[in-house]
Each structure stands twice: as structure tokens, then as C-alpha cells.
C-alpha positions as a Python dict, from the first residue, in 0.01 Angstrom:
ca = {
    (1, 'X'): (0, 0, 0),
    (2, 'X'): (318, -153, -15),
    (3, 'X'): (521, -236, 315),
    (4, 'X'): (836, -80, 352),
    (5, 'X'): (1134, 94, 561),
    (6, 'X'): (1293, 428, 588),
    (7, 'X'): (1565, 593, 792),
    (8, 'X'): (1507, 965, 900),
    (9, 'X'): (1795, 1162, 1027),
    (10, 'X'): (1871, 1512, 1064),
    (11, 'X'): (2129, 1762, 1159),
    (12, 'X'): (2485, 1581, 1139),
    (13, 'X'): (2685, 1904, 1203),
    (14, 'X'): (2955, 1710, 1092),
    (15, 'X'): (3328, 1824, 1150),
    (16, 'X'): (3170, 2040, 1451),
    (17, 'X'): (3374, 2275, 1633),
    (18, 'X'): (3231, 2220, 1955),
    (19, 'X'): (3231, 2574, 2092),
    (20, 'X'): (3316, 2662, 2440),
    (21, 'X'): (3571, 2372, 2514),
    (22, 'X'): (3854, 2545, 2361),
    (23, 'X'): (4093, 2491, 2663),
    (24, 'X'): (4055, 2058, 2644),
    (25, 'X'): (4340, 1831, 2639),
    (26, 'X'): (4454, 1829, 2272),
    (27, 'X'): (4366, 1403, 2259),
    (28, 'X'): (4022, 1486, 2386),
    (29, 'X'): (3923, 1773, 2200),
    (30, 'X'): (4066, 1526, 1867),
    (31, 'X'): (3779, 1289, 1994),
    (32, 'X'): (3501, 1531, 2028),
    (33, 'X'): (3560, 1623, 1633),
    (34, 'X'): (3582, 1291, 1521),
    (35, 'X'): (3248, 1215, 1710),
    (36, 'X'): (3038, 1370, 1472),
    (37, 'X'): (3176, 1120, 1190),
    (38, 'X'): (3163, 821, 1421),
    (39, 'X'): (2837, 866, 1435),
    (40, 'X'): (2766, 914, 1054),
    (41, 'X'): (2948, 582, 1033),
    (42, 'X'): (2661, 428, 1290),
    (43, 'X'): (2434, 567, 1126),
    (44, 'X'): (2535, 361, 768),
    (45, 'X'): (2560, 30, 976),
    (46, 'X'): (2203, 90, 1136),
    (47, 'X'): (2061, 182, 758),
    (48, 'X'): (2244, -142, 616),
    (49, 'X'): (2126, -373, 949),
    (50, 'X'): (1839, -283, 946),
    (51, 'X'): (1805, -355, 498),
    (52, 'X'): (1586, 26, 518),
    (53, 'X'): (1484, 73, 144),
    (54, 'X'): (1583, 454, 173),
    (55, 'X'): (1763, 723, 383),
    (56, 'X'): (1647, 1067, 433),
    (57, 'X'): (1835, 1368, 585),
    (58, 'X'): (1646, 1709, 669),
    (59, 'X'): (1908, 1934, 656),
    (60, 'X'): (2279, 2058, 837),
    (61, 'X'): (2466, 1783, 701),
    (62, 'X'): (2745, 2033, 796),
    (63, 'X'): (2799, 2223, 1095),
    (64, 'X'): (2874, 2543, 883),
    (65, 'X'): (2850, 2692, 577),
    (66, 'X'): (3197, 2689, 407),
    (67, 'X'): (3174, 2287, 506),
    (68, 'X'): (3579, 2122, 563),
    (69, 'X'): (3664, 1900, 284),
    (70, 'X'): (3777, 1617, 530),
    (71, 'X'): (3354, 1681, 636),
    (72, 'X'): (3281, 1655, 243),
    (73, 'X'): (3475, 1383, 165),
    (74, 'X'): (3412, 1171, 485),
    (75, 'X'): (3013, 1228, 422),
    (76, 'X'): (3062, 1139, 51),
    (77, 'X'): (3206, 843, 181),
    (78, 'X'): (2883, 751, 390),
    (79, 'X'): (2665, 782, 68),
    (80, 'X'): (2913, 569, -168),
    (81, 'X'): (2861, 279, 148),
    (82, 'X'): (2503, 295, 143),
    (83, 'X'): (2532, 312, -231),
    (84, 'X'): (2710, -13, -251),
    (85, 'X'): (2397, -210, -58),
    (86, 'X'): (2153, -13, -286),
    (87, 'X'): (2023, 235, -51),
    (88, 'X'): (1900, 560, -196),
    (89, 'X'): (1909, 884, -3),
    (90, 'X'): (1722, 1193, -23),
    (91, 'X'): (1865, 1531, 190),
    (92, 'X'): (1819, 1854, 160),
    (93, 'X'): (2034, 2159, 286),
    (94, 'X'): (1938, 2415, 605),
    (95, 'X'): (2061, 2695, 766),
    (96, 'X'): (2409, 2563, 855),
    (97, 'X'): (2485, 2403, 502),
    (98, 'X'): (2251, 2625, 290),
    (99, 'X'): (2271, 2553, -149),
    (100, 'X'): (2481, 2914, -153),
    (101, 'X'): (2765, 2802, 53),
    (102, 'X'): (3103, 2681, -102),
    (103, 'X'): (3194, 2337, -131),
    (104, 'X'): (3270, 2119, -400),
    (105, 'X'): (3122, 2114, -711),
    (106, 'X'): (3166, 1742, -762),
    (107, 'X'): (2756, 1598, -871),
    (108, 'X'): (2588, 1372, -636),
    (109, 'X'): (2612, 968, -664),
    (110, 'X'): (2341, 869, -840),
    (111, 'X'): (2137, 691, -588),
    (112, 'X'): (2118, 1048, -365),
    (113, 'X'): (1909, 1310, -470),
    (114, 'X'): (1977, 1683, -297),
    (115, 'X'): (1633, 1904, -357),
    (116, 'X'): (1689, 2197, -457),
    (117, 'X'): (1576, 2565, -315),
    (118, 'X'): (1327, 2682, -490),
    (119, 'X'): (1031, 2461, -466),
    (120, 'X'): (941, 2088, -329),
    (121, 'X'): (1058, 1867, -596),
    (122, 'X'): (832, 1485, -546),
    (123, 'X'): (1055, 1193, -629),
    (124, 'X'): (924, 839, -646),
    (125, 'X'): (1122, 614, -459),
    (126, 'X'): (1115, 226, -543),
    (127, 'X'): (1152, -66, -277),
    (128, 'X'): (1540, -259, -268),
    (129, 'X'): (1364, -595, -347),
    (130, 'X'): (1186, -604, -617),
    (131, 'X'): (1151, -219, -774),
    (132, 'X'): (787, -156, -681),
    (133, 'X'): (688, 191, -624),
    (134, 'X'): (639, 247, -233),
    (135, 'X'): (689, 587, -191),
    (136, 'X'): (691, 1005, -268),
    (137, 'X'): (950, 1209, -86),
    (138, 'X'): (944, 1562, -125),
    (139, 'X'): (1190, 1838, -29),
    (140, 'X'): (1339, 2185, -31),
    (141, 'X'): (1697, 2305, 66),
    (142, 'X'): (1750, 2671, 189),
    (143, 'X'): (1874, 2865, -90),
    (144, 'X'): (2060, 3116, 218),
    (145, 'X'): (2133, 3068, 545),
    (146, 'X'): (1809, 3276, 677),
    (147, 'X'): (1482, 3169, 515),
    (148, 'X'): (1192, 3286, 690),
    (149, 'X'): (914, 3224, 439),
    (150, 'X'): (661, 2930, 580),
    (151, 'X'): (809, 2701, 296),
    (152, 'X'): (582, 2444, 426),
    (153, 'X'): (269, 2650, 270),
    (154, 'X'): (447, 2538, -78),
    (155, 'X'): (415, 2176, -6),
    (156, 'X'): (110, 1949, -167),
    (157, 'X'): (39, 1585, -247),
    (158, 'X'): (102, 1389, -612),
    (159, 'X'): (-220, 1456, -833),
    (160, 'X'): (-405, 1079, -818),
    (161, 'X'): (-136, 893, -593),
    (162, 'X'): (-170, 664, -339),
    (163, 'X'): (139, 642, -247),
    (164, 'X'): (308, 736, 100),
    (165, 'X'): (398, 1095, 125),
    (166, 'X'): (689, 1191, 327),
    (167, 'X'): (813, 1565, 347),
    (168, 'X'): (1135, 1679, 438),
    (169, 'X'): (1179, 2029, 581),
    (170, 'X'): (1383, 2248, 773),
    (171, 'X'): (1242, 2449, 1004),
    (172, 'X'): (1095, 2530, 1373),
    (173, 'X'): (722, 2419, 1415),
    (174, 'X'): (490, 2606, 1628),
    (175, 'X'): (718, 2920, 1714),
    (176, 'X'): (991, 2684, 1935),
    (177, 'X'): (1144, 2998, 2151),
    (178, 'X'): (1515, 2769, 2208),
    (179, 'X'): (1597, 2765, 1819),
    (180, 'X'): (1575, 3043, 1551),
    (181, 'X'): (1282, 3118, 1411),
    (182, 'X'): (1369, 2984, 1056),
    (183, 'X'): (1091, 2840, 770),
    (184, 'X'): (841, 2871, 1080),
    (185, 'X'): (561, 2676, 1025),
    (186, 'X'): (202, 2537, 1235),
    (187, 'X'): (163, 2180, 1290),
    (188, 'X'): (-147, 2300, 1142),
    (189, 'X'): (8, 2397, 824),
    (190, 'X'): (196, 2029, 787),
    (191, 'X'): (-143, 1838, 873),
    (192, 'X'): (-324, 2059, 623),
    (193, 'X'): (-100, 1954, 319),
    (194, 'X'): (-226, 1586, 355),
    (195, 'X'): (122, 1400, 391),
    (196, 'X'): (166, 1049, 521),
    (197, 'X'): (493, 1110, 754),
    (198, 'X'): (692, 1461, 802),
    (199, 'X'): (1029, 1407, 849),
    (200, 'X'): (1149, 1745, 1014),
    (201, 'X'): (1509, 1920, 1085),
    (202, 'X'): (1658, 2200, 1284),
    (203, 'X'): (1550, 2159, 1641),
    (204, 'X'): (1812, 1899, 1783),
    (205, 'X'): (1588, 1752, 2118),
    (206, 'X'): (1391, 1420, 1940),
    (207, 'X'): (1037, 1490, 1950),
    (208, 'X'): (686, 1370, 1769),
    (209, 'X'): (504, 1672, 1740),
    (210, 'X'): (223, 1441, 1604),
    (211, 'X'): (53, 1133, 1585),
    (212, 'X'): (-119, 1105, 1300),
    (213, 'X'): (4, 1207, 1062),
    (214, 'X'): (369, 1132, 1234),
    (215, 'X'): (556, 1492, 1228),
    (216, 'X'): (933, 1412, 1362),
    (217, 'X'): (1236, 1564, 1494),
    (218, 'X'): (1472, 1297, 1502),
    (219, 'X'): (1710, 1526, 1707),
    (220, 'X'): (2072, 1545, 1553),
    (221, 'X'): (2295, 1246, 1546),
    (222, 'X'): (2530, 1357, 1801),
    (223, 'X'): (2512, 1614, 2098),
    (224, 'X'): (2773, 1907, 2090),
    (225, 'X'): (2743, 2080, 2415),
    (226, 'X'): (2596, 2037, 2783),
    (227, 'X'): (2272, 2211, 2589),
    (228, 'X'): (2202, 1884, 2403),
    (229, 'X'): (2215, 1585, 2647),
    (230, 'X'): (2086, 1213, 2652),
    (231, 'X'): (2109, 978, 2385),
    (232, 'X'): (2118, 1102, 2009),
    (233, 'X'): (2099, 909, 1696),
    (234, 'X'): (1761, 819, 1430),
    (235, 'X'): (1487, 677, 1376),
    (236, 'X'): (1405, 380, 1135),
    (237, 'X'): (1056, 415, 1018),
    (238, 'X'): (839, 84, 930),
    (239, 'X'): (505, 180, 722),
    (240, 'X'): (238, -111, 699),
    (241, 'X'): (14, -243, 429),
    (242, 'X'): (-252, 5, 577),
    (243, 'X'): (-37, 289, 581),
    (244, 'X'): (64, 308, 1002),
    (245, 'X'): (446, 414, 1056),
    (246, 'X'): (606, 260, 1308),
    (247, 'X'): (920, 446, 1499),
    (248, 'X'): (1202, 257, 1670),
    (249, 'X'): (1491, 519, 1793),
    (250, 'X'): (1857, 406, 1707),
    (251, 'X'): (2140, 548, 1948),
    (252, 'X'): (2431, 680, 1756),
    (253, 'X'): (2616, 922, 1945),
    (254, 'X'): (2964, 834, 2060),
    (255, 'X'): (3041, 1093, 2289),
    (256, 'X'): (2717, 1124, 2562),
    (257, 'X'): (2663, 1451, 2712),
    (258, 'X'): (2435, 1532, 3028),
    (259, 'X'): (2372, 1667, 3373),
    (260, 'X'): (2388, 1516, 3697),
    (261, 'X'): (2220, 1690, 4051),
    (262, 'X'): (2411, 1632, 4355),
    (263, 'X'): (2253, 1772, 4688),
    (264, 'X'): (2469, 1934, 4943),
    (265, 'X'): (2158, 1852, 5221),
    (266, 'X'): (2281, 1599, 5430),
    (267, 'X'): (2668, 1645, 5413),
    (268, 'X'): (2864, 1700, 5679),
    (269, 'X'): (3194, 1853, 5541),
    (270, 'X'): (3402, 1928, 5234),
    (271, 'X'): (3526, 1592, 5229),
    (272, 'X'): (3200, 1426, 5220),
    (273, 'X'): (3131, 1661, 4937),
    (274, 'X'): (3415, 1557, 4740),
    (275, 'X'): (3347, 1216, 4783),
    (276, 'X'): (3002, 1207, 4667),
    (277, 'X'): (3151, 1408, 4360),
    (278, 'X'): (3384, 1139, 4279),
    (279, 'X'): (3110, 820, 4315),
    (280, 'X'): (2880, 988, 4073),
    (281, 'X'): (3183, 1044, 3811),
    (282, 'X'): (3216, 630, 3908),
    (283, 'X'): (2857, 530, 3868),
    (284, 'X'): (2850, 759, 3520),
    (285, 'X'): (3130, 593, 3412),
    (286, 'X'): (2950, 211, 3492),
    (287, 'X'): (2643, 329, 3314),
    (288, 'X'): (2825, 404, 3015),
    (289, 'X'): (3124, 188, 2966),
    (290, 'X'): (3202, 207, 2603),
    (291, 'X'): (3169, 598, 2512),
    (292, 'X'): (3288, 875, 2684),
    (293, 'X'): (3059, 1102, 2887),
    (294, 'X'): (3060, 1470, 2938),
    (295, 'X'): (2913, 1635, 3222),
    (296, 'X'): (2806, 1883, 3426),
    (297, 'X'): (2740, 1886, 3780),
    (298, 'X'): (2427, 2068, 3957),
    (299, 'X'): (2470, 2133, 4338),
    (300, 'X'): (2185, 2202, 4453),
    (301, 'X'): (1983, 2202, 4806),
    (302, 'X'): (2082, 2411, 5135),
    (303, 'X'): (2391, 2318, 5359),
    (304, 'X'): (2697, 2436, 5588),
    (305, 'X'): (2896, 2325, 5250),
    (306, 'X'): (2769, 2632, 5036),
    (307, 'X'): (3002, 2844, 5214),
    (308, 'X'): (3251, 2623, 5118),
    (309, 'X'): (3167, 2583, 4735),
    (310, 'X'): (3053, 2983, 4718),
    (311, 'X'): (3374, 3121, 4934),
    (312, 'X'): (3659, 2908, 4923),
    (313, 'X'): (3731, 2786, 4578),
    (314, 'X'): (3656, 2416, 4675),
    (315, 'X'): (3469, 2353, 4313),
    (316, 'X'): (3760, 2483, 4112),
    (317, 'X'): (3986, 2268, 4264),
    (318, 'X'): (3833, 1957, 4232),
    (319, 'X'): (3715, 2040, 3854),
    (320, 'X'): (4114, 2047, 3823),
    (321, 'X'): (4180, 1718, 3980),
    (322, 'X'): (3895, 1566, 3801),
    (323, 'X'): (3995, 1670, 3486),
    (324, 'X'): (4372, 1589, 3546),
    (325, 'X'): (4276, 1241, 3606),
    (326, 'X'): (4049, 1167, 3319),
    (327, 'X'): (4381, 1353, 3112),
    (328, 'X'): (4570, 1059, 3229),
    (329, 'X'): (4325, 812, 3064),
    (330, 'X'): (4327, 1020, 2747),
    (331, 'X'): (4685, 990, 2757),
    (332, 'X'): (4644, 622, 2752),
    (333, 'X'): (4359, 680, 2459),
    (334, 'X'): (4119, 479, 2714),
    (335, 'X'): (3837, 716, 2561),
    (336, 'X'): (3570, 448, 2662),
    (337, 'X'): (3431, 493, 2980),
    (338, 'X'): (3621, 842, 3011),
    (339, 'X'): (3407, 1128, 3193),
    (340, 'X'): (3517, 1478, 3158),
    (341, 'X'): (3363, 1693, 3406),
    (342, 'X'): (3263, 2011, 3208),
    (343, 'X'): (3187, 2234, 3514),
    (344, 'X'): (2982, 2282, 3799),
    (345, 'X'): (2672, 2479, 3792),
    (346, 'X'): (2637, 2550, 4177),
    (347, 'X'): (2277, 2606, 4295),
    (348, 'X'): (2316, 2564, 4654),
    (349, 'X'): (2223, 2787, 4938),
    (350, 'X'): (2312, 2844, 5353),
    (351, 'X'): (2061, 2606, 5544),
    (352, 'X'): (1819, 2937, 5643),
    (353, 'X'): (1409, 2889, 5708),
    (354, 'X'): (1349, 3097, 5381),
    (355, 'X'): (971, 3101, 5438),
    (356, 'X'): (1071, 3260, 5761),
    (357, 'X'): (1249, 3539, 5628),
    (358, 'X'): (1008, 3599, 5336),
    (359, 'X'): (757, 3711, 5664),
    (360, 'X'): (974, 3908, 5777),
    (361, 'X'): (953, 4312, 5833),
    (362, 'X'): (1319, 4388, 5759),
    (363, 'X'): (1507, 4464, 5414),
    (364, 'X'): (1580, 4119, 5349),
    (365, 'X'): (1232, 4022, 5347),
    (366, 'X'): (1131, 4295, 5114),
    (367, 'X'): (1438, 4210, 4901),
    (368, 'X'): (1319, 3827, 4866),
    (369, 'X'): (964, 3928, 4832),
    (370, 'X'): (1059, 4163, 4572),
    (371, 'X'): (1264, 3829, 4409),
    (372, 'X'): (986, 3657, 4416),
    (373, 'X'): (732, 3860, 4233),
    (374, 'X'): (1009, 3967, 3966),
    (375, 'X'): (1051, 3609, 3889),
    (376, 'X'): (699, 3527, 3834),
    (377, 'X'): (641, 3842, 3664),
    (378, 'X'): (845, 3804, 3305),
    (379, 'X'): (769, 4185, 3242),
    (380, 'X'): (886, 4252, 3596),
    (381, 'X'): (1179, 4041, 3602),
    (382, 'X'): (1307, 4270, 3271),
    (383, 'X'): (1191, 4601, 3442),
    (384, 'X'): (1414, 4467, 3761),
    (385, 'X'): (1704, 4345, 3493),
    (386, 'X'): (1667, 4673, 3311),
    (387, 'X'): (1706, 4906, 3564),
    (388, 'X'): (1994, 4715, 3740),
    (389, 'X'): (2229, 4685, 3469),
    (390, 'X'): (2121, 5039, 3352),
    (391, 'X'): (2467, 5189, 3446),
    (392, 'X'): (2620, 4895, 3226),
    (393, 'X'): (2422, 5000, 2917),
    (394, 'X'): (2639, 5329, 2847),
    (395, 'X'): (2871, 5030, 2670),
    (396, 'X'): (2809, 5006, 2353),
    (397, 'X'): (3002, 4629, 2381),
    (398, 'X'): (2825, 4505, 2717),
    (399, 'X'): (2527, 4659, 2577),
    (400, 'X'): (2490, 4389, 2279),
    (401, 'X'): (2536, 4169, 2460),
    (402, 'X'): (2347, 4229, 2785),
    (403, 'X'): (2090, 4270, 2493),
    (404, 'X'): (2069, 3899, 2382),
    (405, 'X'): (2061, 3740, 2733),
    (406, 'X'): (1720, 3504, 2767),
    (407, 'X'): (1497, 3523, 2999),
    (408, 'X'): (1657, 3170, 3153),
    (409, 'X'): (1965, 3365, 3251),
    (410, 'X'): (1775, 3655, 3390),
    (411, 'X'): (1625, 3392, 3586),
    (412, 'X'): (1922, 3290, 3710),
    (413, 'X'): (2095, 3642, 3798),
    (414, 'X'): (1775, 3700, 4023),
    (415, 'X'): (1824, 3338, 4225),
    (416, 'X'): (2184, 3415, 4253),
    (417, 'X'): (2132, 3777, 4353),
    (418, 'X'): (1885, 3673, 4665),
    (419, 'X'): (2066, 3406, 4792),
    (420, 'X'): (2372, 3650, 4813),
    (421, 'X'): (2145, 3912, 5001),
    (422, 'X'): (2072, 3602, 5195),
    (423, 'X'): (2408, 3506, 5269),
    (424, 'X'): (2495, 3852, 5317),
    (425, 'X'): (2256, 4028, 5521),
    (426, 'X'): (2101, 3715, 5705),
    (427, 'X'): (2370, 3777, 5993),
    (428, 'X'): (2487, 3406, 5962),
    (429, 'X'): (2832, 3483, 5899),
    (430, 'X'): (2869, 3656, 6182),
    (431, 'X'): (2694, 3409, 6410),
    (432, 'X'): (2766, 3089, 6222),
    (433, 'X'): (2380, 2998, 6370),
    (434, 'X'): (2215, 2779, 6112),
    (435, 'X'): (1836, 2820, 6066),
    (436, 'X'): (1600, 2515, 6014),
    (437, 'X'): (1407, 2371, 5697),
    (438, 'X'): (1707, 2345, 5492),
    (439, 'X'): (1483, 2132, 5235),
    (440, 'X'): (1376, 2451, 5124),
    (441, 'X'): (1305, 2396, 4746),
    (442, 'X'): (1366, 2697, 4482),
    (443, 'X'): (1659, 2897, 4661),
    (444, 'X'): (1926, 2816, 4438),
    (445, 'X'): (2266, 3061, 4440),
    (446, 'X'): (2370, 3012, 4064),
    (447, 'X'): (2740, 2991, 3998),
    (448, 'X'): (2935, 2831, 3717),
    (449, 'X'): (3226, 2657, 3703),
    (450, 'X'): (3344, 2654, 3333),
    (451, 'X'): (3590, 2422, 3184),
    (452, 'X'): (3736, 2618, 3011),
    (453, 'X'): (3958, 2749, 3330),
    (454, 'X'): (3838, 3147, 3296),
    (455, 'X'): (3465, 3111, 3412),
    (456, 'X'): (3273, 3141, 3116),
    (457, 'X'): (3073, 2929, 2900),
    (458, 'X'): (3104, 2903, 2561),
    (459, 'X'): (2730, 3008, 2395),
    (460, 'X'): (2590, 2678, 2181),
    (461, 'X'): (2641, 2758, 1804),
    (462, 'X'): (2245, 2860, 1697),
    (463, 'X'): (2088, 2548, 1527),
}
């Protein structure tokens, strides 16, 4: 076998819309959408560094359907660049950017092949240098935006080659319960069809699903809500003489979104709160000097300052002043080292002895031992849920959508419901007596702060 590189990346979403920050500072939300191209653009100067023979992209070049033409002609763009240094590319189309959906009806370059919906065309690709055959790619677009055949079942080897097989699809291996349920497919199924390197699409956290034979999710190229944090970018892909791929991970993003836990335990007032607020927007901002960050803030642990953060508005008025000041840098389009705080998710509790309590013979023991089974019962957490919200259900409105909450937010109703109970029925407001062990683990009250100024969170596109 002949040595060689390739370049796998997936999901580009390009000209995103980056739901749920509707209410950013007009300069900042004009970054965010040109951060899905600035990272296209990496992603040409890592294929043309690194001299990869080929490119291939497993699907949702575009964030949508009915694709912008400033997102067709800026990704045309990319492929006329890696053109120019003789670098072919092979794609194919998913649920966002299935074959069906309008766009122009300009051919291909020559050097990019798009394969088609219908069944896995095999290409032979030749290496930059010298022309020898190196490689067979094979792929298949979605002809609609659902396709929930196991496409992967239509996939086999050349007759008689012995030549690297690499498979593009688009699709959620193994039944992942985060992302639509689209082309499903076993890592079974991929093993069984004998190819050399599977070079997947659709679920945007980067994973290896498997060794040997390598099936990849490179992640997409550029994070679009708190939901997708850390770095993001591709991998290159070296395969030996004997056939072993090699992965190396290239960041590309250029806007880096994540979450950061600060612990209440320990501090003595609001000011001491703030303070520790503002030195992890400083060290974020150290750690990451030439991109801008987004992030959201978990409070967690159990302290005199949850009364503060639960009662008294203290969270929405530094998420103000936060983002006022990093509007100022904007302003000055000083986008590197800029960190917008995106919320705070508060998680925090009084400072009670919750083991304590959970002994007790009194209706807020029941109520937290109650909590507790519910939420390590997932057919008694919905019975709980169900009957609750009952009342609510009579809506036909807050009834679809009460419908499509996950069993993470149910979760998260139930901690904030029995740390309420706690704060209400504990007597501590009355006494202002603090009880003991307030490294109590697992009693989170669950609050957001949105962004967006009217306390809700925009839902994450579906990938």
C-alpha cells in the first residue's frame, strides 16, 4: 500500500444563525456569523500545510437547507483554493443541506466530487505527487432532509482491490439519544462492510467510535452554542505502507465556547462572589488570548450567598455589567481575547446537613426522599413530571412543548423543586441558623440566567 494523507471534516453549518443569542450587540453577533467561515478558511490552510492528497466532508456543509448565497459562494471559494494546490475533495450532503434543497445550480469544480443520493458511488482517488492510485472513497448524500433507512447496509468494498477504503456517511451510530435518529446505523454494521477508515458526520462532539477499523466523528468545525464546547476543528489522517491511520486533531474554531464551575462554598459575601466571577472571566481570557470565548457560568456548592443569587437579583446584574464591558471591547473590534458571559446556570443551595433532613420524620424529609427515588427512577421521575404539570396539559401550546422536554431537564425541575422545599420549609429564613456539611454534593437549585435578557434559552438547532 501506498503512503498517503487525508483531511476528514464534517458539519460546517456554515452561515449559522446561532439560535438563542438574538439579543447580542450587533458587532458581536456579526462575529459569531462570520465564525463559521473563518473557520472554513483554517480549515484550507491546515489541508494546504499540511500537502494532504485529499479532503473529505461528511455532510452539513450548510447550516440549512435553502443554504445563503454569501454561504455558497464563500464555500465555493474554499474548494477553488484547495483546487489551485491540487487538492481533490469528496463531500456529500446531510440532513441540514440535503440534494433536494435549493441552491445554485452552478456544477462542481472539477477536482470535487458531491455523491449523489441514491447509492455509494466508489471513486479512485490518486496521490498529489506522482498520480499513483492510493485510495477508494465512497459516499451517499441524503436525497431529503429525514432519511432513516440504515444507508450504511448499502455500503461494500471494490471487487479485487487493495486499496484503502474510506466511507463517508451521515448518520448517528449506535442509537446516540443527544442527536436525531437519522441513517442509524451499528458500529457493527460499519465493521461488517470491511472498510479501511469511516469517516462519519452528524454528531458534532469528536469521537473514535473505533479502533480498528478507525470509525470517526471529527465533530463540526466550529461550536454554535453553550451545547457544543471545547476546541473544534479536523482531523488529518496519515495511512502507512501497512495500512495503520494515524489521527492528529487540528483546532479551527475561532469563536471557543464552554462552561466554567464556580463554588459559592467558602465565600463570605456578595462581593467576594462577584469577585471570583470577574477573575475567572480574567483567567479565561489569558487562556485564550487570540479568539473570543463564550461562556457560561455554573454556581454550584452550598452557601449564605444562594440567598443572594436565588432572591435578590445579584446574577442578573452582574451578567449586565459583564456584558456591558466586553460591549465596550467590541466597540473597539478587540474581538481577541473578548469573553461574553452567556448566562449563569445557578446550582447552588442554603448550607443545610441534607443527609440530616433526608432522616427526618417531617414533610420535608418525605419530600426529598420522594426526590430522590424519582430521580433515580426514569419511569418515576416521568410519573412525578406527569402528574405535576397535569393541570398544564389542558394547553394544547404548553402541551407540545412540555411534550419534547428530555429527561435532562426533568432532571433539573426535580433538583430545583427540592432545594426550594428546602429553602422554603427548612425554617432557615426565619431563623437565619445555618446547618453544617455544606459540602453536600448533588443538591443543586437549578436556575438560568439567559443572555438573551428575558430568561430563556434559545433550544440548539437539531444536528
Amino acid at each position: 500500500m501506498i503512503p498517503f494523507r487525508f483531511l476528514h471534516a464534517a458539519d460546517l453549518h456554515l452561515d449559522s444563525r446561532f439560535a438563542g443569542l438574538s439579543h447580542l450587540p450587533q458587532g458581536i453577533r456579526s462575529y459569531l456569523r462570520e465564525s463559521t467561515f473563518a473557520a472554513l478558511g483554517r480549515l484550507v490552510g491546515v489541508a494546504v500545510a499540511q500537502r494532504v492528497d485529499f479532503v473529505v466532508i461528511s455532510g452539513d456543509v450548510y447550516d440549512v437547507s435553502d443554504a445563503s448565497l454569501q454561504g455558497q459562494l464563500r464555500f465555493r471559494e474554499a474548494l477553488e483554493e484547495l483546487g489551485r494546490h491540487g487538492i481533490q475533495v469528496f463531500l456529500i450532503h446531510g440532513n441540514h443541506d440535503p440534494l433536494d434543497g435549493p441552491r445554485l445550480s452552478a456544477a462542481p469544480p472539477e477536482h470535487v466530487t458531491v455523491f449523489g443520493g441514491s447509492e455509494p458511488e466508489r471513486v479512485t482517488v490518486r496521490r498529489r505527487s506522482d498520480g499513483a492510485e492510493i485510495a477508494v472513497v465512497s459516499g451517499i448524500s441524503y436525497p431529503t432532509s429525514k432519511v432513516t433507512e440504515n444507508t450504511a447496509l448499502r455500503f461494500s468494498r471494490q471487487p479485487g482491490s487493495s486499496l484503502f477504503h474510506i466511507g463517508l456517511l451521515h448518520g448517528n451510530v449506535d442509537g446516540d439519544l443527544q442527536h436525531e435518529t437519522y441513517s442509524p446505523c451499528t458500529r457493527k454494521d460499519l465493521i461488517g462492510r470491511g472498510y479501511d477508515y469511516w469517516a462519519l458526520g452528524h454528531i458534532h462532539k469528536r469521537s473514535t467510535l473505533h479502533a480498528h477499523p478507525p470509525i470517526v466523528y471529527p465533530g463540526n468545525i466550529q461550536g454554535r452554542s453553550i451545547k457544543e464546547t471545547g476546541p473544534k476543528g479536523c482531523y488529518t489522517v496519515d495511512v502507512s505502507a501497512e495500512g495503520a491511520a494515524v489521527l492528529r486533531f487540528h483546532e479551527l474554531d475561532y469563536v471557543r465556547w464552554q462552561v466554567r464551575e464556580i463554588s459559592i462554598e467558602g465565600l463570605a459575601d456578595e462581593a467576594e462572589w462577584t469577585r471570583a466571577v470577574e477573575n475567572a472571566v480574567e483567567d479565561i481570557r489569558e487562556e485564550t488570548p487570540q479568539m473570543m470565548s463564550v461562556v457560561r457560568f455554573r454556581l454550584t456548592g452550598r452557601g449564605d450567598i444562594h440567598k443572594v443569587l436565588a432572591e435578590k437579583g445579584a446574577a442578573d446584574d452582574l451578567l449586565t455589567e459583564l456584558q456591558r464591558r466586553e460591549s465596550v471591547r467590541a466597540e473597539r473590534k478587540e474581538y481577541a481575547g473578548l469573553v461574553w458571559t452567556e448566562g449563569f446556570s445557578i446550582e447552588t443551595g442554603l448550607a443545610v446537613d441534607r443527609e440530616l433532613l433526608l432522616l427526618e420524620d417531617s414533610f420535608l424529609g418525605e419530600m426529598l426522599r420522594l426526590a430522590g427515588h424519582s430521580a433515580g427512577d426514569a419511569a418515576g421521575l416521568d410519573e412525578l413530571v406527569a402528574a405535576a404539570l397535569r393541570p398544564l396539559m389542558e394547553n394544547q401550546e404548553l402541551r407540545r412543548l412540555l411534550l419534547s422536554v428530555g429527561p435532562e431537564e426533568k432532571q433539573e425541575w426535580l433538583r430545583s423543586a427540592a432545594e426550594l422545599g428546602i429553602t422554603l420549609l427548612s425554617g432557615l429564613e426565619e431563623s437565619g441558623g445555618v446547618l453544617v456539611n455544606p459540602a453536600e454534593a448533588g443538591m443543586e437549585h437549578s436556575a438560568e440566567i439567559a443572555a438573551d435578557g428575558e430568561g430563556q434559552q434559545g433550544r440548539e438547532v437539531e444536528e
